[in-house]
PAKE-291231 format. One record per residue: residue number from 1; x, y, z of N, C-alpha, C in turn; residue in three letters. Coordinates in steps of 0.1 Angstrom, whole numbers. Layout:
N
+-----+-------+-------+-------+-------+-------+-------+-------+-------+-------+------+
|  nr |  n.c1 |  n.c2 |  n.c3 | ca.c1 | ca.c2 | ca.c3 |  c.c1 |  c.c2 |  c.c3 | rest |
+-----+-------+-------+-------+-------+-------+-------+-------+-------+-------+------+
| NUM |     X |     Y |     Z |     X |     Y |     Z |     X |     Y |     Z |  ala |
...
+-----+-------+-------+-------+-------+-------+-------+-------+-------+-------+------+
***
This chain:
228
+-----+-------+-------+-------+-------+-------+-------+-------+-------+-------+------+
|  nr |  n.c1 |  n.c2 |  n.c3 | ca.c1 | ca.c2 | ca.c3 |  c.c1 |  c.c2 |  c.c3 | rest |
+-----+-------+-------+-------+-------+-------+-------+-------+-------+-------+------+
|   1 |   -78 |  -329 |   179 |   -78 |  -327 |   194 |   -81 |  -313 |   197 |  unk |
|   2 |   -88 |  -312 |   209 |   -92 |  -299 |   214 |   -78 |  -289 |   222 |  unk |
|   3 |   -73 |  -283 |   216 |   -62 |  -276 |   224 |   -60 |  -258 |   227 |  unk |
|   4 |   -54 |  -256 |   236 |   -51 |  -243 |   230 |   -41 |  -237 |   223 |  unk |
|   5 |   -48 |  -230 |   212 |   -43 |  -221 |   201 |   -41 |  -209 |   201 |  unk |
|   6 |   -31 |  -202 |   190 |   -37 |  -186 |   190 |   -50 |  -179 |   181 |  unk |
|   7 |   -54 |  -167 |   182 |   -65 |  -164 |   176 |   -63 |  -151 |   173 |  unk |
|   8 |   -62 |  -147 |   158 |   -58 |  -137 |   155 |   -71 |  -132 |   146 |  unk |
|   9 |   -72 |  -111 |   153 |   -83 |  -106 |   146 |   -76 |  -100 |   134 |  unk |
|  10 |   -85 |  -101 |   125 |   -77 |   -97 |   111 |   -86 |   -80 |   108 |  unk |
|  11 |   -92 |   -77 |   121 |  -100 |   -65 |   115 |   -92 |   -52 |   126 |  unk |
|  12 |   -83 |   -63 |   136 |   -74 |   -55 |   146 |   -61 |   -52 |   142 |  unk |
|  13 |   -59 |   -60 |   133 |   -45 |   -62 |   129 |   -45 |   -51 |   120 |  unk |
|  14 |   -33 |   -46 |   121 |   -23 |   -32 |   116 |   -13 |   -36 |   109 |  unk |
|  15 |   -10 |   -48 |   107 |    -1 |   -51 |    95 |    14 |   -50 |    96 |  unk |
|  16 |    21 |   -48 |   108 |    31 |   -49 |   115 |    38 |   -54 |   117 |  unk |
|  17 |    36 |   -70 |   115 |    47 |   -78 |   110 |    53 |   -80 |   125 |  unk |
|  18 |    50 |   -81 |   134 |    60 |   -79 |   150 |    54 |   -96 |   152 |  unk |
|  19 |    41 |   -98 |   148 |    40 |  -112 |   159 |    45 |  -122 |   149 |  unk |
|  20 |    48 |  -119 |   135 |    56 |  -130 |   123 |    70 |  -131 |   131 |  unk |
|  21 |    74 |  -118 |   130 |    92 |  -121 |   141 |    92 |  -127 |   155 |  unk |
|  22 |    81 |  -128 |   161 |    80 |  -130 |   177 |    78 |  -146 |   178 |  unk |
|  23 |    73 |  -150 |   167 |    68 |  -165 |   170 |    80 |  -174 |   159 |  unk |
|  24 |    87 |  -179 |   170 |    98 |  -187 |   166 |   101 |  -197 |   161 |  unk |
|  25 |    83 |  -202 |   159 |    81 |  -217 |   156 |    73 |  -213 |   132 |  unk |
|  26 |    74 |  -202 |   136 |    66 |  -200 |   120 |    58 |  -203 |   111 |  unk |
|  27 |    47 |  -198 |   124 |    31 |  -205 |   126 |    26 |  -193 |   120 |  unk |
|  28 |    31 |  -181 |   119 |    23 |  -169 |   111 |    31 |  -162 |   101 |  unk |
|  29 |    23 |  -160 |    91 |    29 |  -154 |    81 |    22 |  -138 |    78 |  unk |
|  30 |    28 |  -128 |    69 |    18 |  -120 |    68 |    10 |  -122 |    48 |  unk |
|  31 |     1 |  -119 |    49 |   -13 |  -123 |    37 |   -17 |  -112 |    38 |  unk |
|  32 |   -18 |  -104 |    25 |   -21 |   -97 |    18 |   -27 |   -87 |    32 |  unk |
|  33 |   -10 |   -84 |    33 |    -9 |   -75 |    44 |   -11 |   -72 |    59 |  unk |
|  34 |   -20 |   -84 |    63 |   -20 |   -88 |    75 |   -17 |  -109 |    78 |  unk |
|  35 |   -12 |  -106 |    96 |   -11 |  -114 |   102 |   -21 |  -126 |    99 |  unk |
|  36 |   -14 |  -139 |   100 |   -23 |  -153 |    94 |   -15 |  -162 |   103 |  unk |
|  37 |   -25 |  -169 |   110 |   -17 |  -182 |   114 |   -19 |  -191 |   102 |  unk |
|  38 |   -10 |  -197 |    97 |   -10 |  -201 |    82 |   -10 |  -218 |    91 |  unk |
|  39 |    -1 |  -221 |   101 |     3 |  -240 |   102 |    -2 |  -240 |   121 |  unk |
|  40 |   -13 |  -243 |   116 |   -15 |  -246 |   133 |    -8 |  -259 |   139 |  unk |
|  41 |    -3 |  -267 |   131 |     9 |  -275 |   137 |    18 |  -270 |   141 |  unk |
|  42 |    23 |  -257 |   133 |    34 |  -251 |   142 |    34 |  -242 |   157 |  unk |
|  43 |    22 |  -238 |   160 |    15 |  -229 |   167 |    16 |  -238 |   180 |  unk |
|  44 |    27 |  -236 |   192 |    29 |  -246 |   204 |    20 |  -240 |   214 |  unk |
|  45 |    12 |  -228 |   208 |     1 |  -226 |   224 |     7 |  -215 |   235 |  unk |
|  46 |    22 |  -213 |   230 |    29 |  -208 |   246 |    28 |  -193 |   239 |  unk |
|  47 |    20 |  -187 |   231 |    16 |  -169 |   231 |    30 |  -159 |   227 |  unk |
|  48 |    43 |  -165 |   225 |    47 |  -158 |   220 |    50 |  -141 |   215 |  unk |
|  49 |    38 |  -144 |   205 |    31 |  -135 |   198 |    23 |  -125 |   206 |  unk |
|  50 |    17 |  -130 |   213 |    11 |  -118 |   217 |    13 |  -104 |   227 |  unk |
|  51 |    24 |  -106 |   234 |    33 |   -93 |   239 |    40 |   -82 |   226 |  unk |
|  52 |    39 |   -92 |   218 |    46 |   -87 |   205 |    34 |   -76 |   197 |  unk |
|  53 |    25 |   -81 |   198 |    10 |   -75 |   189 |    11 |   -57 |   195 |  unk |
|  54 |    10 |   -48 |   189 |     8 |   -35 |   195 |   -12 |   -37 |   194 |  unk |
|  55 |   -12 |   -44 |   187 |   -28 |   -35 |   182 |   -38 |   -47 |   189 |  unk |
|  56 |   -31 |   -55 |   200 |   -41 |   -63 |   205 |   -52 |   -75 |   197 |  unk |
|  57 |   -47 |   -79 |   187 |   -52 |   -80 |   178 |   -51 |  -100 |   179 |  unk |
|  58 |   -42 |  -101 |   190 |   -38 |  -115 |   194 |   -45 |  -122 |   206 |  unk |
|  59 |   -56 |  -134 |   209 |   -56 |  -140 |   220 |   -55 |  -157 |   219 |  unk |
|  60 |   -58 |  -160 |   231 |   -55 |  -178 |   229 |   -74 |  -184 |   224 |  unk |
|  61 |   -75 |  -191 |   223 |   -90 |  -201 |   221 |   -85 |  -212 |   225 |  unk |
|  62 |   -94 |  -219 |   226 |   -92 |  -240 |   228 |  -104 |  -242 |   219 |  unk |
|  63 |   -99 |  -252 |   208 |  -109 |  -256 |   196 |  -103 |  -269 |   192 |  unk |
|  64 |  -108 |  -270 |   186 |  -105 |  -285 |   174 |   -88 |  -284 |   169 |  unk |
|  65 |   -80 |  -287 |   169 |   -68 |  -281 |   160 |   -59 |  -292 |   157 |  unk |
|  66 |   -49 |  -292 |   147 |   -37 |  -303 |   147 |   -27 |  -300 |   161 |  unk |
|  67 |   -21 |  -314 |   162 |   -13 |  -312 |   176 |    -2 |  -306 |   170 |  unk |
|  68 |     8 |  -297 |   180 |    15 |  -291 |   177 |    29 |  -300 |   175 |  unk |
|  69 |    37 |  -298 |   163 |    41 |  -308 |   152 |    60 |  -304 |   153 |  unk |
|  70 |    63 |  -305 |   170 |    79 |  -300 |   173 |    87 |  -304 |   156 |  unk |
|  71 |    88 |  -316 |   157 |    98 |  -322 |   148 |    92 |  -309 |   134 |  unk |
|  72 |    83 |  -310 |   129 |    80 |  -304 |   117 |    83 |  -287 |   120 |  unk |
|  73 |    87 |  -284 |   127 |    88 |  -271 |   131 |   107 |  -272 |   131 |  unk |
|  74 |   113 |  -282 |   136 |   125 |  -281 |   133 |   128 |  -283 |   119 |  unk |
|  75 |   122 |  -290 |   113 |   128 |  -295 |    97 |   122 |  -283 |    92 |  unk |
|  76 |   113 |  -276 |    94 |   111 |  -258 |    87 |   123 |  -249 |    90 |  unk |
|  77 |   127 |  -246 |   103 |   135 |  -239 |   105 |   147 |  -245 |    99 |  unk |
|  78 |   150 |  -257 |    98 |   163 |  -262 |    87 |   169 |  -254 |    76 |  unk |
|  79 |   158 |  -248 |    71 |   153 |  -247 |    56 |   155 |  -232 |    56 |  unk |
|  80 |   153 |  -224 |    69 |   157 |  -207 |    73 |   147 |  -200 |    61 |  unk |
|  81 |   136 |  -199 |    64 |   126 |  -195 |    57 |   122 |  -180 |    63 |  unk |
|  82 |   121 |  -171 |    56 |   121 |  -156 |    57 |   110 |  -158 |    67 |  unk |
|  83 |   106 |  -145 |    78 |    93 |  -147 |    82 |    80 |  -133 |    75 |  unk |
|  84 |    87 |  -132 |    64 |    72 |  -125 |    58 |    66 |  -137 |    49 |  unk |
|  85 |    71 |  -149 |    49 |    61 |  -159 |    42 |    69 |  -155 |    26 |  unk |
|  86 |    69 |  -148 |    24 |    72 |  -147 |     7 |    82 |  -139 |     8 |  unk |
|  87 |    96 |  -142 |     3 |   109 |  -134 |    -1 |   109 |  -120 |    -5 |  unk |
|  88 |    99 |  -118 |   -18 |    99 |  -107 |   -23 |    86 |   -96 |   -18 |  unk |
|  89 |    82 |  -101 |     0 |    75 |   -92 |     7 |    80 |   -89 |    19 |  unk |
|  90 |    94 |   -93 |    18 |   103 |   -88 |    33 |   104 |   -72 |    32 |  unk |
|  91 |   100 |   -64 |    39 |   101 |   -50 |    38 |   117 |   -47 |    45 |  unk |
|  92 |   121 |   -33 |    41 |   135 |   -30 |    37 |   137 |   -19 |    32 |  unk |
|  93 |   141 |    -6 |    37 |   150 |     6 |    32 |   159 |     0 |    24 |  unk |
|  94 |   158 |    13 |    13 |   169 |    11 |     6 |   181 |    21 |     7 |  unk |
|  95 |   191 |    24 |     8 |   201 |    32 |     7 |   209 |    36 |    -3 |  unk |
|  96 |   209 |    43 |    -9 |   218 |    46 |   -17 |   229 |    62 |   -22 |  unk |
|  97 |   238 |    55 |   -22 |   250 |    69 |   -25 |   248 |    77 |   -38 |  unk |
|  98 |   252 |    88 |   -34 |   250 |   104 |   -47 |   261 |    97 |   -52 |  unk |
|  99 |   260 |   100 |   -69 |   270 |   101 |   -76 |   275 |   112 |   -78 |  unk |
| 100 |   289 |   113 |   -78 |   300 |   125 |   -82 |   291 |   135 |   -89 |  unk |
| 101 |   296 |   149 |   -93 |   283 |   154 |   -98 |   292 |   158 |  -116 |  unk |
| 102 |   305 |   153 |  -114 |   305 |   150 |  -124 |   311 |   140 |  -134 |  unk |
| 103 |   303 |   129 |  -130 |   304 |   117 |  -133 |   291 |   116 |  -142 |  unk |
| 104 |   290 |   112 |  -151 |   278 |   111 |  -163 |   273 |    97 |  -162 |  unk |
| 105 |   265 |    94 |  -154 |   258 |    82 |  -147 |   247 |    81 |  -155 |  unk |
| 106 |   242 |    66 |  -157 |   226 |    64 |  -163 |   219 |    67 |  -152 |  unk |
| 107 |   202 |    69 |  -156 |   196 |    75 |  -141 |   191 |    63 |  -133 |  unk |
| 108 |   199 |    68 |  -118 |   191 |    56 |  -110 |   173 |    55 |  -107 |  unk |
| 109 |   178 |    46 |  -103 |   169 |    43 |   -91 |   165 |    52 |   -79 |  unk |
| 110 |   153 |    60 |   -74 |   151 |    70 |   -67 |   146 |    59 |   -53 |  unk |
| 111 |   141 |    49 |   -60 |   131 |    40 |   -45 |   140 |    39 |   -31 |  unk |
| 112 |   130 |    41 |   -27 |   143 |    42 |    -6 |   133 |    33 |    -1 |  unk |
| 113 |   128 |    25 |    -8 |   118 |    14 |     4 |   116 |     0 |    -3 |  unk |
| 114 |   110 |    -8 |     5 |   104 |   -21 |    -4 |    97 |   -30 |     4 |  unk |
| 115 |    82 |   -32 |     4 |    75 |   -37 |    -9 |    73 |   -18 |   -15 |  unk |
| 116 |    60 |   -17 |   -22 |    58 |   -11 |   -26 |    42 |    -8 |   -29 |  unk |
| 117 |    37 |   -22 |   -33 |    22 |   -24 |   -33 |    13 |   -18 |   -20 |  unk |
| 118 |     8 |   -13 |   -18 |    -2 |    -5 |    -9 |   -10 |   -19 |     4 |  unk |
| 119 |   -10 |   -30 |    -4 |   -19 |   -41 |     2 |    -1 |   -51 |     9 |  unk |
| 120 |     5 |   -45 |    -1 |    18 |   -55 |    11 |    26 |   -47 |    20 |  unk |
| 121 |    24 |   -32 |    21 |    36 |   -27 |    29 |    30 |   -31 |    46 |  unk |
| 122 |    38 |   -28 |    53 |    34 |   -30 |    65 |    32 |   -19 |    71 |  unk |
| 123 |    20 |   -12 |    81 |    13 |    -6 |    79 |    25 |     6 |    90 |  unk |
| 124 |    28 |    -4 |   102 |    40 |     3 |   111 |    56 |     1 |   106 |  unk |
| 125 |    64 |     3 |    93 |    69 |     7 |    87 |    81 |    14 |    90 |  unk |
| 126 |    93 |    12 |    94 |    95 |    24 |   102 |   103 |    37 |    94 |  unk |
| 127 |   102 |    35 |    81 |   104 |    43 |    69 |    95 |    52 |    66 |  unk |
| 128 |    80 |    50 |    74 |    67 |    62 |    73 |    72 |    73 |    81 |  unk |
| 129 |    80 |    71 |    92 |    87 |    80 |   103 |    87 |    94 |    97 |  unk |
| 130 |    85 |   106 |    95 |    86 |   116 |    90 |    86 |   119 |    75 |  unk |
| 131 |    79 |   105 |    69 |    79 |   102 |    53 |    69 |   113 |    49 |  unk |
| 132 |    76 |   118 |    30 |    67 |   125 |    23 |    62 |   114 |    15 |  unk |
| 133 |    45 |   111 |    15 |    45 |    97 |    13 |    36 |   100 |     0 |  unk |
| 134 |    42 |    91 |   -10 |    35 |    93 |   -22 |    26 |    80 |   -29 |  unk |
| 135 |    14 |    82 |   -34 |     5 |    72 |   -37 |     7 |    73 |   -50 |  unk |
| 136 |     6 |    62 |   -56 |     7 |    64 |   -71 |    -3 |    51 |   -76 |  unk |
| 137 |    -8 |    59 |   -90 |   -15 |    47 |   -96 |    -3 |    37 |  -105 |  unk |
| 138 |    -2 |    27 |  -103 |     9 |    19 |  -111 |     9 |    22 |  -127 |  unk |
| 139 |     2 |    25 |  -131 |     3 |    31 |  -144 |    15 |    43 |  -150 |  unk |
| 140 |    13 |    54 |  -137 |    21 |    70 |  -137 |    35 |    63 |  -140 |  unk |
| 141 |    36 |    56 |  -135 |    55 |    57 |  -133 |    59 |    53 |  -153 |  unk |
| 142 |    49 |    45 |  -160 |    54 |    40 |  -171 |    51 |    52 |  -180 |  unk |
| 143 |    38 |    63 |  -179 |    35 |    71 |  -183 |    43 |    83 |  -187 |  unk |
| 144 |    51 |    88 |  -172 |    56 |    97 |  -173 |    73 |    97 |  -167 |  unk |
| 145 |    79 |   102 |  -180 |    92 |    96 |  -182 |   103 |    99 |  -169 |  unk |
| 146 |    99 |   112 |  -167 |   108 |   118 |  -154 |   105 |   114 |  -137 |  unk |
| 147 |    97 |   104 |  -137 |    89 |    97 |  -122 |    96 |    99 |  -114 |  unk |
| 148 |   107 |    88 |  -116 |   116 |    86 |  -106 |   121 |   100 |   -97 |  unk |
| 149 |   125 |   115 |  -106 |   132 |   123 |  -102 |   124 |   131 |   -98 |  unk |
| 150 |   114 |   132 |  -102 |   103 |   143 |   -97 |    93 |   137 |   -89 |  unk |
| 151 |    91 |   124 |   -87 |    79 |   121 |   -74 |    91 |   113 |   -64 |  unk |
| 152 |    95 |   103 |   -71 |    99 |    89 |   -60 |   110 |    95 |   -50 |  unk |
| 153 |   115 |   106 |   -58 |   128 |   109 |   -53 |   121 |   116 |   -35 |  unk |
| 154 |   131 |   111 |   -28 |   129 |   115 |   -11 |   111 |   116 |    -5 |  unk |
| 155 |   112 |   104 |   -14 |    93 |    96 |    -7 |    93 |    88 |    -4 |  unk |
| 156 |    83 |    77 |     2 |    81 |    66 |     4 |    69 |    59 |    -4 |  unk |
| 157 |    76 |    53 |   -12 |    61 |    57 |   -23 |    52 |    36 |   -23 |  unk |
| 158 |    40 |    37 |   -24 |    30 |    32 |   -23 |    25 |    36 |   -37 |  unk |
| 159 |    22 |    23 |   -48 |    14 |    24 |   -56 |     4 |     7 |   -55 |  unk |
| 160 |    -7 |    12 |   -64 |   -20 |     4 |   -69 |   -29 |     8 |   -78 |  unk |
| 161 |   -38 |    -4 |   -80 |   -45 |     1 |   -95 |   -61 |     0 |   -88 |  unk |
| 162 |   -63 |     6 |   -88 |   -80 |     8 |   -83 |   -92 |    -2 |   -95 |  unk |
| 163 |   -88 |    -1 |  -104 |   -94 |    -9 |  -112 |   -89 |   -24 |  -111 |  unk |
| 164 |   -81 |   -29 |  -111 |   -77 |   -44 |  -108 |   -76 |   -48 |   -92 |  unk |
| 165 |   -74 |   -45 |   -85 |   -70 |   -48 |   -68 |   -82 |   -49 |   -69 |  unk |
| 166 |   -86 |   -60 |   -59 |   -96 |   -61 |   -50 |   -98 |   -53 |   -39 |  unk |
| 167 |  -109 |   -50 |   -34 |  -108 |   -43 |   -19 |  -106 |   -28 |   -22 |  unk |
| 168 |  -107 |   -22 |   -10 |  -106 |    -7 |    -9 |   -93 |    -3 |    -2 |  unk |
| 169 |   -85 |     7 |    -9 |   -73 |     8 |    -4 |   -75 |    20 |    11 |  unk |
| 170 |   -85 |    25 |    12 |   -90 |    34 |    23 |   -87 |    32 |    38 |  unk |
| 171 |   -84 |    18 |    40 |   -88 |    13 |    54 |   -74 |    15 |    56 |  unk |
| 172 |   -63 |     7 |    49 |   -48 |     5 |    49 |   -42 |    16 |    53 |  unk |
| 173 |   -49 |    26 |    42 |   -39 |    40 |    42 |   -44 |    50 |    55 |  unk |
| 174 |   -58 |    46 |    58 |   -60 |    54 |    67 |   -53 |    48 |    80 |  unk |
| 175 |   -48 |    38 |    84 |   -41 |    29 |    93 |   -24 |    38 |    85 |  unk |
| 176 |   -20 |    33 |    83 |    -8 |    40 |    76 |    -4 |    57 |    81 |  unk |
| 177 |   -17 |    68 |    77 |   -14 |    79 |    83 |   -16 |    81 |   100 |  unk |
| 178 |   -27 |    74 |   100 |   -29 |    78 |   115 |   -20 |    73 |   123 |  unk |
| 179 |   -12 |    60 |   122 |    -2 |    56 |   129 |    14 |    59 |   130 |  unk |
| 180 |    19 |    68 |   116 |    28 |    75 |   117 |    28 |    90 |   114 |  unk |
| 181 |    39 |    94 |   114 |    40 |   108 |   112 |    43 |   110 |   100 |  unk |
| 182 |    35 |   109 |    92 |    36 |   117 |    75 |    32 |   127 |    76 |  unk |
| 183 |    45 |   137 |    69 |    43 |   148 |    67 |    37 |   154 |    55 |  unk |
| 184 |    39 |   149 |    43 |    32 |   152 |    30 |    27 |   142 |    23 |  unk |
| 185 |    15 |   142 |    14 |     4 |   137 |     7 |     5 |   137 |    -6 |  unk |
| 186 |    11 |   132 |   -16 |    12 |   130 |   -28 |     6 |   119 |   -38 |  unk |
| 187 |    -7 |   124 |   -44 |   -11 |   112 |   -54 |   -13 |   116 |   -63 |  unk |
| 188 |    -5 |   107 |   -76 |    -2 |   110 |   -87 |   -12 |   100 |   -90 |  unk |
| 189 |   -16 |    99 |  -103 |   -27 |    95 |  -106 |   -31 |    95 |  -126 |  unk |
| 190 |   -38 |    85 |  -132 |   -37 |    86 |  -147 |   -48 |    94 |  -153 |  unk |
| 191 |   -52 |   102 |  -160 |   -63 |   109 |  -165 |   -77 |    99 |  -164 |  unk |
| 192 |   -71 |    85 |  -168 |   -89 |    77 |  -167 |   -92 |    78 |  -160 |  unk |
| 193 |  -108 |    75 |  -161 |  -117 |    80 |  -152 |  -116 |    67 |  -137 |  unk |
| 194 |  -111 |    56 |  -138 |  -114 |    43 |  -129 |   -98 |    51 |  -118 |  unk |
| 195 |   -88 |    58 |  -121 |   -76 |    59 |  -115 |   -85 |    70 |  -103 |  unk |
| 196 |   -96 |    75 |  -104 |  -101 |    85 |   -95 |  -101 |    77 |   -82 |  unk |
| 197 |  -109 |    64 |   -85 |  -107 |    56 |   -69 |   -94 |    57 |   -64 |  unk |
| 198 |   -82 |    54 |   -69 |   -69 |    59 |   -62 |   -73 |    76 |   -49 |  unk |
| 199 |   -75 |    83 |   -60 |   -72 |    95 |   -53 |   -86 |    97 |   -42 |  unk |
| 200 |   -99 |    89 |   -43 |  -107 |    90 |   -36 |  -101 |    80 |   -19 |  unk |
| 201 |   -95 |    74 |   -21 |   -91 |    64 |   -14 |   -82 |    72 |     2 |  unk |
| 202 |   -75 |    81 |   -12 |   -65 |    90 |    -4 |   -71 |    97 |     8 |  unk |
| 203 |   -82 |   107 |    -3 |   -85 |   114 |     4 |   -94 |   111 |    17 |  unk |
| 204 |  -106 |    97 |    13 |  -112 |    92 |    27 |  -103 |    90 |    38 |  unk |
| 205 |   -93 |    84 |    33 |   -77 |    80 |    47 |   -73 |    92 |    53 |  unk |
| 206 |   -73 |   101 |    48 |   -69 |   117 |    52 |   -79 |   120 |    63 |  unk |
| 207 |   -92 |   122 |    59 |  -104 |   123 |    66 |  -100 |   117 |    79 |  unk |
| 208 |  -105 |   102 |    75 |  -108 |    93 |    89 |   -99 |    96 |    98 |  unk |
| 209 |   -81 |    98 |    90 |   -69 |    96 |   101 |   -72 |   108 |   112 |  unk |
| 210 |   -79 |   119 |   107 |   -79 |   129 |   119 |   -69 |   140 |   121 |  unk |
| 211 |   -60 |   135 |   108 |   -50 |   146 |   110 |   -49 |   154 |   102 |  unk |
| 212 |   -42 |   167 |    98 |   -45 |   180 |    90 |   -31 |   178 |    80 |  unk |
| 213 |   -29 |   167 |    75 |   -17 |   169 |    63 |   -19 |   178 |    50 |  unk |
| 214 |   -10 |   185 |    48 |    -7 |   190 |    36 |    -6 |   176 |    20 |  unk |
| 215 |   -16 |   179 |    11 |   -15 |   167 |    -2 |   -20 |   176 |   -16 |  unk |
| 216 |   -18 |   169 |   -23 |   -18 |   173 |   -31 |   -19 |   162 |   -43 |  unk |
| 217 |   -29 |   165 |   -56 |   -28 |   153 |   -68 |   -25 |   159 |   -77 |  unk |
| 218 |   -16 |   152 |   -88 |   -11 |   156 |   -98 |   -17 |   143 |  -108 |  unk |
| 219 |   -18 |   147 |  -120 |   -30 |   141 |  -127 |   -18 |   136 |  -139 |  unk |
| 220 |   -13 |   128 |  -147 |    -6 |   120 |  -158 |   -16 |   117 |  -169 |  unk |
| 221 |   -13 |   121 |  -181 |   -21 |   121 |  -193 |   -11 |   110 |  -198 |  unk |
| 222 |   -21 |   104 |  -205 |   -19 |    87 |  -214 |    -5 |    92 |  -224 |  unk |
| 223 |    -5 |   105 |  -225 |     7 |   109 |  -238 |    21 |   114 |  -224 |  unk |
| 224 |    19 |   111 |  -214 |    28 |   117 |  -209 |    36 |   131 |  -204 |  unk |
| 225 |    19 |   136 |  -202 |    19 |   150 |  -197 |    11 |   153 |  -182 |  unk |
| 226 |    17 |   163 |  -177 |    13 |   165 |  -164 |     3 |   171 |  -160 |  unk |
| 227 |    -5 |   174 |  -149 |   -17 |   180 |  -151 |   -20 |   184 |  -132 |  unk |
| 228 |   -14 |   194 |  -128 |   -19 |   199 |  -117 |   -32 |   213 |  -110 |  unk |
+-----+-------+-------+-------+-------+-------+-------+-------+-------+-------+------+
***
């Protein structure tokens, strides 16, 4: 049937995650980092979503589509299904308390955020808010033993592998800085030569975003040594 739907630009979309919370029927999900109408059965046409969109990124069409499928939209919400589509991409601060200082503790955990992947975080965040934001190649953290305490600690950290990921991390991160207030630039990175796309990535997003941040790369040798 020819009806009206929504229409989502995926080259507008900022990755924000507002019209997944806005639309109550759970017609959108977010996909590898941006908005997707994933069930156009669920999709009732009444726009929801789109007061919710900052980046304009939302309009209606009338096309070919499945009718909109009430009953199947109640037996989903039965079921209380996260709205990032996947559990382990619901983004989330993390908090955590100082130990006593003299308490002989194994070493934590430094991470204050979650996802982590560069292609899943959401791009308006509200953990970027005055973030020292650190890029990492997913290799550093296994490389070099002291990570956690010397980079992750009081960052927001974002890693990826420039050699396996698809796609250019350039577009995301430059969306990322230009839309919040990071104050510092941190990319740690592995001596091979393919880990340089990481740090070229950086620096194009720095460029484009327009703004004058302070960064800095620190370079991780395969044995575990540092290199600034």
């Amino acid at each position: 049937m020819v009806r009206k739907i929504i229409k989502i630009d995926r080259e507008k979309c900022n990755g924000c995650g507002a019209c997944v919370e806005a639309c109550h029927e759970g017609a959108i999900e977010m996909v590898e980092g941006k908005a997707k109408l994933t069930r156009e059965d669920y999709c009732d046409g009444l726009g929801d979503c789109l007061p919710a969109c900052p980046a304009n990124a939302i309009s209606f069409e009338e096309r070919e589509a499945p009718a909109y499928d009430e009953e199947a939209v109640k037996a989903a919400k039965a079921h209380t299904p996260l709205p990032c589509g996947c559990p382990g991409t619901a983004s989330r601060a993390i908090k955590r308390e100082a130990a006593a200082p003299h308490i002989n503790v194994p070493t934590e955990s430094q991470l204050s955020q979650w996802p982590v992947q560069i292609k899943l975080v959401p791009v308006n965040a509200p953990y970027f808010n005055g973030a020292n934001l650190l890029v990492a190649a997913d290799c550093t953290a296994y490389a070099y033993g002291n990570f956690h305490s010397e980079f992750i600690r009081n960052s927001i950290t974002l890693i990826g592998c420039p050699k396996l990921d698809e796609g250019d991390y350039a577009e995301k991160l430059t969306a990322i800085i230009a839309n919040n207030d990071i104050k510092s630039v941190t990319v740690v990175r592995m001596e091979v030569p393919c880990c340089g796309g990481i740090e070229n990535a950086v620096k194009r997003a720095l460029m484009a975003s327009g703004k004058f941040i302070p960064w800095r790369v620190v370079t991780v040798t395969t044995d575990g040594r540092l290199i600034e």
